[in-house]
C-alpha positions as CSV (number, residue, x, y, z in Angstrom):
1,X,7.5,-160.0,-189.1
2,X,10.5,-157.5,-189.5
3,X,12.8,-158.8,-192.1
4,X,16.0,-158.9,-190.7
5,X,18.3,-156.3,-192.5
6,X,22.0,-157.2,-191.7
7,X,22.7,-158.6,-195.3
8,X,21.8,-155.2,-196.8
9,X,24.5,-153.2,-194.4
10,X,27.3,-153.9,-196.8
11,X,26.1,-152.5,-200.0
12,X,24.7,-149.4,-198.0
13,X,26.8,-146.3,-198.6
14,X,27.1,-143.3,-195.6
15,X,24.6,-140.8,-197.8
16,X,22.1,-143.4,-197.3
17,X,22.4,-143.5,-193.7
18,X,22.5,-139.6,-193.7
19,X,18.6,-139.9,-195.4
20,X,17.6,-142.8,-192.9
21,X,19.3,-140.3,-190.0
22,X,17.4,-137.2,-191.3
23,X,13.4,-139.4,-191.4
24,X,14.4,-140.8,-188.1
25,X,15.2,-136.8,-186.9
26,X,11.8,-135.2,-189.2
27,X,9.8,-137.9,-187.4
28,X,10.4,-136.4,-184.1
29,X,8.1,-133.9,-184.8
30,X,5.6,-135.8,-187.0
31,X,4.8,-139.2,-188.2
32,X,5.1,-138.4,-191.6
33,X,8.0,-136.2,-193.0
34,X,7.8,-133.7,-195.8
35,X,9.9,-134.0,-198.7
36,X,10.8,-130.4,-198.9
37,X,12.4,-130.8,-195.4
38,X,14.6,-134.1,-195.8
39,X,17.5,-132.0,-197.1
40,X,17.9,-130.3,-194.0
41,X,17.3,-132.9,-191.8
42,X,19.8,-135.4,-194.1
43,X,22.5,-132.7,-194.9
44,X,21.9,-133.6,-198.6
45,X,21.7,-131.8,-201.3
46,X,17.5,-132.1,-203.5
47,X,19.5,-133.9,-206.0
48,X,21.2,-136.3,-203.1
49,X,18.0,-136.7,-201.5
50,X,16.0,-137.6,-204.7
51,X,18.4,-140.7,-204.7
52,X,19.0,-141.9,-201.4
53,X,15.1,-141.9,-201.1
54,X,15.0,-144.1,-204.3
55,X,17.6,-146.4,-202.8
56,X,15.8,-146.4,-199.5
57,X,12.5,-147.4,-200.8
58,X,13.8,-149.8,-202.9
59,X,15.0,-151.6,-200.3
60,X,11.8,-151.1,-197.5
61,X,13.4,-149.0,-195.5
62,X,11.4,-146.2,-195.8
63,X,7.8,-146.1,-196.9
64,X,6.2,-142.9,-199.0
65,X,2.8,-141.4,-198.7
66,X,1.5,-138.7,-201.4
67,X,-2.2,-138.0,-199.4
68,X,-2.2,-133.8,-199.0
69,X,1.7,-134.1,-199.2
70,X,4.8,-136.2,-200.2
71,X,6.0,-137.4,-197.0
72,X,8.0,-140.2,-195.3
73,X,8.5,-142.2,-192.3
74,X,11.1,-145.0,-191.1
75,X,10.3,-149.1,-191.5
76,X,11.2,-151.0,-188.5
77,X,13.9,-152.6,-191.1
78,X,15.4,-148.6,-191.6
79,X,15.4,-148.3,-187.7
80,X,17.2,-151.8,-187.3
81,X,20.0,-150.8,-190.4
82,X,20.6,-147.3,-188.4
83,X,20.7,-149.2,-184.8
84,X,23.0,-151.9,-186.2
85,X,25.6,-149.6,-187.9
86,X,25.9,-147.8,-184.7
87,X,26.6,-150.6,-182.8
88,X,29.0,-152.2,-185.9
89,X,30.9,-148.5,-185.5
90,X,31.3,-149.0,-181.7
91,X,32.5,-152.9,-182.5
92,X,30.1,-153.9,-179.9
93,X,29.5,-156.4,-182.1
94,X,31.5,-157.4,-185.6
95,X,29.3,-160.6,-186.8
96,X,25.6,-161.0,-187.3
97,X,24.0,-164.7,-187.1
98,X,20.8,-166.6,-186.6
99,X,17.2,-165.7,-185.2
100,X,17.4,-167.1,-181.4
101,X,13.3,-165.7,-181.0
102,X,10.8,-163.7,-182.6
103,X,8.0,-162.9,-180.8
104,X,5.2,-159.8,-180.2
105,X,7.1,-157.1,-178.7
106,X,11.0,-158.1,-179.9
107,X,13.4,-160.0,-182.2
108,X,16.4,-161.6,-180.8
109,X,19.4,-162.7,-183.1
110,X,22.8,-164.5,-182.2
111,X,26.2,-162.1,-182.6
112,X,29.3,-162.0,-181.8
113,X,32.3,-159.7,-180.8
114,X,34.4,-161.2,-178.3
115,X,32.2,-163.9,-177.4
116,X,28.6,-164.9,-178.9
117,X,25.9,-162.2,-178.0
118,X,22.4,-161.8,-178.1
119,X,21.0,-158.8,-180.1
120,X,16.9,-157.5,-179.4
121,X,15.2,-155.7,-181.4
122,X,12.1,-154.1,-179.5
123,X,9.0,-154.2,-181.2
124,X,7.0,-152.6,-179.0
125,X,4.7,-150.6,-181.2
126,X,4.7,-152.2,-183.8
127,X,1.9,-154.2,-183.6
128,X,-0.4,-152.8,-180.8
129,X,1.1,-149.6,-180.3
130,X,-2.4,-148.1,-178.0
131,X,-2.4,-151.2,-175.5
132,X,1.4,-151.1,-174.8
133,X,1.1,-147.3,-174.5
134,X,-1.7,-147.7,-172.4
135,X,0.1,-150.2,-170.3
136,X,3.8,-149.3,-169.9
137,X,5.1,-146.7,-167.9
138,X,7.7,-145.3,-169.8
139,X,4.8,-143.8,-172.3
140,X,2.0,-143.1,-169.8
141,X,2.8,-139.4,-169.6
142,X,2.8,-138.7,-173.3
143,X,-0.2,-138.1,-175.3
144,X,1.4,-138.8,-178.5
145,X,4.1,-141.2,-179.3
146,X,5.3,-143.2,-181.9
147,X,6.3,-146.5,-181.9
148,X,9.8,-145.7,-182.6
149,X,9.8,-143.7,-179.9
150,X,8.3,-146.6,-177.7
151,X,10.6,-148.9,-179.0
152,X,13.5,-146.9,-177.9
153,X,12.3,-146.0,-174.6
154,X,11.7,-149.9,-173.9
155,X,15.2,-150.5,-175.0
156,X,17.0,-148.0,-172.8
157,X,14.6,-149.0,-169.7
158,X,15.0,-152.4,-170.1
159,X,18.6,-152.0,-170.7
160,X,19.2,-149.6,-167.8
161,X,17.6,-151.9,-165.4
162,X,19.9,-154.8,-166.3
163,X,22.8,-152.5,-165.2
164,X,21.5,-152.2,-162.3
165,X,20.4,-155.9,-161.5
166,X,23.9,-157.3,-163.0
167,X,25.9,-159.1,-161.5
168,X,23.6,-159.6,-158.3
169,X,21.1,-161.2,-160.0
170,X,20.6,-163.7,-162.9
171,X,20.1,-161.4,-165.7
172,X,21.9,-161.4,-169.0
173,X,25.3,-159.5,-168.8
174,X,24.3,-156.1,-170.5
175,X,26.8,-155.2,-173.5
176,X,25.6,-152.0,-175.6
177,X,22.2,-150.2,-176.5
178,X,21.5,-148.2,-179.2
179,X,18.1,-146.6,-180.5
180,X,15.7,-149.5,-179.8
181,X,18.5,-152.3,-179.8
182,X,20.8,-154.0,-176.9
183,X,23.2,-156.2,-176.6
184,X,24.0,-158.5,-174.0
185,X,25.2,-162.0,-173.3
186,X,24.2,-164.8,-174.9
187,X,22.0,-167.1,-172.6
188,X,23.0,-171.0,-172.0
189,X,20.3,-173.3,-171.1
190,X,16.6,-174.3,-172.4
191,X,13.1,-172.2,-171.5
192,X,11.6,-173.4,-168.5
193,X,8.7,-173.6,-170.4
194,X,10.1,-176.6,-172.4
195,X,12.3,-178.2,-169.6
196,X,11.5,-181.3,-167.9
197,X,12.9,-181.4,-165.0
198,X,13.8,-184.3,-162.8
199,X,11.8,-185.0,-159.9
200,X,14.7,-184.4,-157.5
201,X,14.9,-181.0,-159.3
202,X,12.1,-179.5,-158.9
203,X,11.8,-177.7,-155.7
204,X,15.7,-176.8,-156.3
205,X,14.8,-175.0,-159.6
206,X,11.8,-173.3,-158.1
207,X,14.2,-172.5,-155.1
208,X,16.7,-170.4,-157.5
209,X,14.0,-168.9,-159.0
210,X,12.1,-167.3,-156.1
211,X,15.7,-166.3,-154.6
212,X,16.8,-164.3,-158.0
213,X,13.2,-162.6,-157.8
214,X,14.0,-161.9,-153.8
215,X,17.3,-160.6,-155.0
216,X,15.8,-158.4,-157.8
217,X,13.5,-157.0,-155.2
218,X,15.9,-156.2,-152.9
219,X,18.0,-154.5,-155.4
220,X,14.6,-152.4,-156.1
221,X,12.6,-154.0,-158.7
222,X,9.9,-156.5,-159.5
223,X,10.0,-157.5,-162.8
224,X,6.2,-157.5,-163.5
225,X,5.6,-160.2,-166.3
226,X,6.8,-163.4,-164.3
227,X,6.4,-166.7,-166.6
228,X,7.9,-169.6,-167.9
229,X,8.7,-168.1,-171.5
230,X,11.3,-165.4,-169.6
231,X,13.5,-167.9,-167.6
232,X,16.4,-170.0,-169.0
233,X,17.7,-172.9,-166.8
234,X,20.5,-174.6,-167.6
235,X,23.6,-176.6,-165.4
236,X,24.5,-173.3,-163.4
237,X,20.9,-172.2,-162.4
238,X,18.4,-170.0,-163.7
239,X,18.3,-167.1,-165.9
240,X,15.4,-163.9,-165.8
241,X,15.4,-162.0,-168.6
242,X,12.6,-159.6,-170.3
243,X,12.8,-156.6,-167.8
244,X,11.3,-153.6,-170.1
245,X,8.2,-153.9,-167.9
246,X,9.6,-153.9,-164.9
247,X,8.6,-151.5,-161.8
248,X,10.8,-150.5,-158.7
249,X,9.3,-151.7,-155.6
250,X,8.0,-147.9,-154.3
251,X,5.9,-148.1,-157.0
252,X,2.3,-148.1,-156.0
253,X,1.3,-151.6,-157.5
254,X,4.9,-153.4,-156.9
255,X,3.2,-155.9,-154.6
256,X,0.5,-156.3,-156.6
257,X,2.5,-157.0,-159.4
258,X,5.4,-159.5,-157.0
259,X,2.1,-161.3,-155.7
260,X,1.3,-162.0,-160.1
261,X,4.7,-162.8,-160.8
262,X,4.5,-165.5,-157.6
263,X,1.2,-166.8,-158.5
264,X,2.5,-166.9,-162.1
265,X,5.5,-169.0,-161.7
266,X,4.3,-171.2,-158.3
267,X,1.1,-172.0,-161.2
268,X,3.3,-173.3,-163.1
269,X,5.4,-175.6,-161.2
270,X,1.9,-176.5,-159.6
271,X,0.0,-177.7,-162.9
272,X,3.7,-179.2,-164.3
273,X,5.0,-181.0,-161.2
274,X,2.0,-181.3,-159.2
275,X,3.2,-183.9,-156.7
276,X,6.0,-182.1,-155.5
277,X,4.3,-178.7,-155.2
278,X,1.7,-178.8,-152.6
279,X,-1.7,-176.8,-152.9
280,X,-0.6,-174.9,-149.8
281,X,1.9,-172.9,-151.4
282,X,-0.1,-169.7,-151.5
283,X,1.8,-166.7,-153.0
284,X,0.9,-164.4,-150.5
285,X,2.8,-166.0,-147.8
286,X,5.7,-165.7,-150.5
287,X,5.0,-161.8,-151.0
288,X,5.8,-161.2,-147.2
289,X,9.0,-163.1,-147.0
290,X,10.3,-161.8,-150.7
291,X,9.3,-158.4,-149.4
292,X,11.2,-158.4,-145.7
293,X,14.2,-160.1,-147.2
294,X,13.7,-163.2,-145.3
295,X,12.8,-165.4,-148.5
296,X,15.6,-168.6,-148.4
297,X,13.4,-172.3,-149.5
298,X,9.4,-173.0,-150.8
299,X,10.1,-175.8,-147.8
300,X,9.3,-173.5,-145.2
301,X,6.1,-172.4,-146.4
302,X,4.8,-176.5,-146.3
């Protein structure tokens, strides 16, 4: 687990971030970055260096290597303190507060500017860097990445798609990006996965959903990992979020990947509320009327 680094901003000084700056720039071009080229890469002088890089390690923000050279690359936690100043400097956000989720591929924490927010890490990478390069588009062309640069490139997909999904469908409101971090609004509700609806509910809730994925489609996407962990409901409906996966609908496995998302959530209300969601519900059926825009209740389809 990343440690979260938004108590160590204040005793960080502007040369530090300079050294963190000049890794993240050296490790464009390698993994590792050599010593000898910091100072150029940080503006600093050997002397500067020598103790920013003291300060940095000190405080795991940067990790050394001495094998055929002296080199150095970023932590997640030195990629989080540059992503976070940037966005403090933009006062896209001005206070930093609890963990709402930490899971495999992200970190979400509570903030605030104007209102409460919702900050995400991605952690794409970090972890199992060769399956979610294998699997995501946005690193499919490149023979070698790294997972900061995977990170990043999840955070400006998944935060460009919002923009284009907001306000026509139930996303979160999209705020700020920077590096491998966005903002957006802060999500009301409880995860479908641990709401129990009322019987009278169900079909309703199910309804909302399958017309916010019908509306995400018609605004040209499928989001592509449809399941109960990446839906809030709450009194005013339903909320999708999760979108770094996502694929527009000309993509050659967009239905492929509508008709998982269906069978996915349709499962689910199956194996939870099995008496009001009838075997017959095949998602299929729901593929054809999601895809011609004709998609309005689960009733027609019984």
């Amino acid at each position: 687990m990343v440690r979260n680094v938004a108590g160590l901003l204040p005793e960080l000084e502007a040369e530090d971030f300079y050294l963190l700056s000049g890794v993240e720039q050296g490790m464009r071009f390698s993994e590792w970055v050599q010593r000898e080229k910091l100072p150029k890469f940080a503006s600093l002088s050997e002397e500067e260096v020598d103790y920013r890089l003291e300060r940095c390690l000190k405080r795991g923000l940067v990790e050394k290597k001495t094998i055929q050279y002296e080199g150095y690359t970023l932590q997640f936690e030195g990629y989080d303190a540059l992503a976070l100043r940037a966005l403090v400097e933009r006062d896209t956000i001005s206070e930093f507060g609890s963990p709402l989720g930490v899971g495999k591929e992200s970190d979400v924490y509570e903030v605030r500017s104007y209102k409460p927010l919702a900050l995400k890490y991605h952690r794409e990478g970090y972890t199992n860097f060769r399956e979610v390069h294998k699997e995501r588009d946005y690193t499919a062309d490149k023979e070698h990445v790294s997972w900061m640069y995977t990170a990043r490139k999840a955070a400006e997909r998944e935060f460009g798609i919002l923009e284009e999904l907001y306000p026509d469908v139930a996303v979160p409101q999209p705020i700020g990006q920077n590096r491998h971090a966005i903002v957006m609004e802060k999500m009301n509700g409880v995860e479908l996965s641990r709401t129990r609806l009322e019987d009278e509910q169900v079909l309703g809730v199910l309804d909302l959903l399958l017309s916010e994925i019908s509306r995400a489609y018609a605004r040209g996407y499928v989001h592509a990992d449809m399941s109960e962990y990446n839906v809030f409901v709450d009194a005013e409906g339903v909320t999708i979020f999760d979108w770094p996966q996502a694929v527009p609908t000309d993509h050659e496995n967009a239905d492929e990947f509508l008709r998982r998302d269906l069978r996915n959530v349709v499962g689910y209300f199956r194996r939870k509320y099995p008496q009001h969601v009838p075997e017959d519900l095949e998602s299929g059926d729901l593929v054809g009327s999601i895809g011609d825009g004709s998609f309005e209740t689960v009733s027609e389809f019984v």
